[in-house]
Structures are given as C-alpha cells and as structure tokens.
N, C-alpha and C positions, 0 to 999 in steps of 0.2 A: 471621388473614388473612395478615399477611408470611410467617409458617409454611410459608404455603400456596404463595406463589409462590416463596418462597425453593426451594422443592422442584422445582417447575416452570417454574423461573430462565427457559429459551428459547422455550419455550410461551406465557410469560403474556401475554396481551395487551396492548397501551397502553389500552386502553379498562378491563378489569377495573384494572388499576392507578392509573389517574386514577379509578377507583370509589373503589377501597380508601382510596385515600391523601383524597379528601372526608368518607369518614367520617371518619377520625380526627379529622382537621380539625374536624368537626363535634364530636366527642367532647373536644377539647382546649378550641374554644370551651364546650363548654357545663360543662367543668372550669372553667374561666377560666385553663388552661393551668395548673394545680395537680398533676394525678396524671403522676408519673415515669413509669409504663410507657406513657401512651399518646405520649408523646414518644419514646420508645425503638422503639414502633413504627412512628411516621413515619420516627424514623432509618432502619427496615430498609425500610420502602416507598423511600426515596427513595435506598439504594441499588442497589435492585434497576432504578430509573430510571436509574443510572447518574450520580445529581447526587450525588457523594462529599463534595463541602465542606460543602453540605448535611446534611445526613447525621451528619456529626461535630457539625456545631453542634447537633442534635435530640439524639444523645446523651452529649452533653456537658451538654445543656441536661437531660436527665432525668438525671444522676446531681446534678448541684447539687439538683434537686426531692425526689428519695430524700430520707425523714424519715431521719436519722439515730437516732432513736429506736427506731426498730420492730424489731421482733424478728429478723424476716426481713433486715434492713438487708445483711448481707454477701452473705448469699443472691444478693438484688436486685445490690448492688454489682459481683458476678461474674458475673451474668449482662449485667448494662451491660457490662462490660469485653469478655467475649464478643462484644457485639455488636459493640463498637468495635473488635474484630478481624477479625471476620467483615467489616463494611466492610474496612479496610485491605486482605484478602484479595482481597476481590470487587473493588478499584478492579486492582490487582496485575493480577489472572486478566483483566481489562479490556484493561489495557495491553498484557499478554500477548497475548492476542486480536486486538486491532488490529496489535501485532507483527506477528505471526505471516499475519495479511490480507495486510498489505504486502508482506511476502516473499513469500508464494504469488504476487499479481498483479507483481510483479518477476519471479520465475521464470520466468512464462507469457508475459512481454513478451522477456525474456532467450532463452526457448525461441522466439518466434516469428522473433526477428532472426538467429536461425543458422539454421536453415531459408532465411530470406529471403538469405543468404552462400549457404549451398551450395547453391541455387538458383542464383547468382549465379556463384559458383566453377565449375559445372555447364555453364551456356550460353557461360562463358568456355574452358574446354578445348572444348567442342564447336567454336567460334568458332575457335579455335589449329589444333584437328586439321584443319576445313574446308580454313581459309586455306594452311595448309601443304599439305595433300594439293594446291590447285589450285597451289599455288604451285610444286610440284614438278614440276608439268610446264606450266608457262608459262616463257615467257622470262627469265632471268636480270633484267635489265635491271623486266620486271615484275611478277617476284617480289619481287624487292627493294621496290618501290612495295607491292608489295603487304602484305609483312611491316610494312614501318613504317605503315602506317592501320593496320591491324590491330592493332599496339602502341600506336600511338594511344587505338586504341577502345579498348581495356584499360585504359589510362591515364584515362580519361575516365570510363570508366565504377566504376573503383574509384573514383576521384576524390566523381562523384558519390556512392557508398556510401557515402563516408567523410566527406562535408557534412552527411549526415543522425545520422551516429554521433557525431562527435568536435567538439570546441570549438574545434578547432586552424585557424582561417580560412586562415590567412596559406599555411602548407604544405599546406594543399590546391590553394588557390586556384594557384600554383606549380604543383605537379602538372599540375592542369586546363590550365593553361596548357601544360604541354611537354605534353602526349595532342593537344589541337587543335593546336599545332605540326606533332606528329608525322602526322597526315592533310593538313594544308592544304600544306605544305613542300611534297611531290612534285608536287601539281599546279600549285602559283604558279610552282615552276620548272623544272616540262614534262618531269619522266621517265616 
C-alpha cells in the first residue's frame, strides 16, 4: 500500500490515503500493536500525509518491536533505517516545495508592481510632455503655474505609490505634503 502511493506521491488521493492509513490501523490493533512492519508502514502512510513527527514516532516505534532474534533482523533493521530516510527526505522535498511556492508567488507579485511603475512612469512623462508642450506656448507668468501643479501632481502621486510600497510614513507623508504645496501655492496666492 505505502509502495503504492509513495510512487504516486502527487496523484494520491486524501481519500485513498485516510483508506490505507484505517487499515493499518486496523491491522496494528488486531496485532495488539506487536508486528514491526506494520508500524513502519503507518510511518510511510503518514509521511506521505505530510505529518513527519508522526512518522518518526511509527518508525521509531517499529524498530524497538523488530525481534532482535530473527534471522532476517539486520535485513529488517535497514530497511527501517531506509524508511527513516526516506521520511527526512520527503519532509526536505516538502520544505523545499513550500520554498519554492513562496518565491514563485513573490516573483508574480514583484512582477505585477513593476508593471503597475511603469504604468506609472508611463502616464507620468505623458503628463510632463503634455504640460510642457501647453506650457510652451502659454504665457510665461502661466506656464510657470503650470509647471509647478504639474510637479505637484508628480510629487503626489509618487508619494502615493510609495505609501503603498515602503514602511517609511514619516518621508512620504513630507513628500505628500510639498506635491499638495506645490499645486495649492499658485492659486492661494493668485498667479
């Protein structure tokens, strides 16, 4: 049975696996919990569940039961040993695995917020070249006004970009403040 899904590690079902792992169960009570392999093979079912502490205790618990008598006894003993590597492995390849999750959906969050910048970076020179082009043939006097909202809104709006990225309250909040400066100034004092 563990044989079985060990081979078919991401296939197995939760449902065959709460099978497998009742028999044993059953097989261990109606030993009275006496025969070493079938403890060895709750160990591998209940690796393959993913409960490792488990696992060590089942065969750790089937190599104390091994008769030391028996003919086969070193046999036995290396192949428990085995299994208790194969767990250590399988918990490893786990951890590995969850690694390796985590970075994938960090990448794809890390890939979506540069996109959402040069989106950013994108409406912002569009926003520069507009403002200058009008600026360049309006009046001095409101071009001037006009460059500084415009440096404003740039101010503001990295500002906000950079509330939602960085920890740093204090120097944003600063920032945010000269950007609304920068647009409200020209009109409170009428150029």
């Amino acid at each position: 049975m563990a044989e079985y899904f060990e081979r078919k590690l991401d296939s197995a079902s939760k449902t065959e696996i709460a099978e497998a792992e009742r028999h044993v169960d059953k097989a261990i009570t109606l030993t009275d919990g006496h025969i070493a392999h079938y403890h060895e093979t709750k160990a591998r079912i209940l690796a393959i569940r993913r409960d490792f502490d488990s696992a060590r205790v089942s065969i750790t618990r089937a190599i104390e039961l091994e008769p030391r008598s028996g003919r086969d006894y070193y046999r036995r003993l290396t192949q428990y040993q085995t299994t208790r590597t194969r767990i250590d492995l399988m918990e490893q390849q786990s951890r590995w695995n969850d690694m390796q999750e985590s970075s994938r959906r960090e990448l794809v969050e890390f890939r979506a917020q540069q996109l959402q910048l040069l989106g950013l970076l994108a409406a912002v020179v569009a926003l520069i070249a507009t403002g200058g082009n009008i600026a360049s043939q309006s009046k001095p006097s409101d071009a001037i006004v006009l460059i500084e909202v415009m440096a404003g809104a740039v101010v503001i709006v990295f500002s906000a970009f950079s509330l939602m990225t960085s920890r740093s309250w204090g120097r944003i909040l600063v920032s945010f403040a000269a950007g609304i400066a920068l647009v409200v100034v020209p009109h409170v004092f009428g150029r």
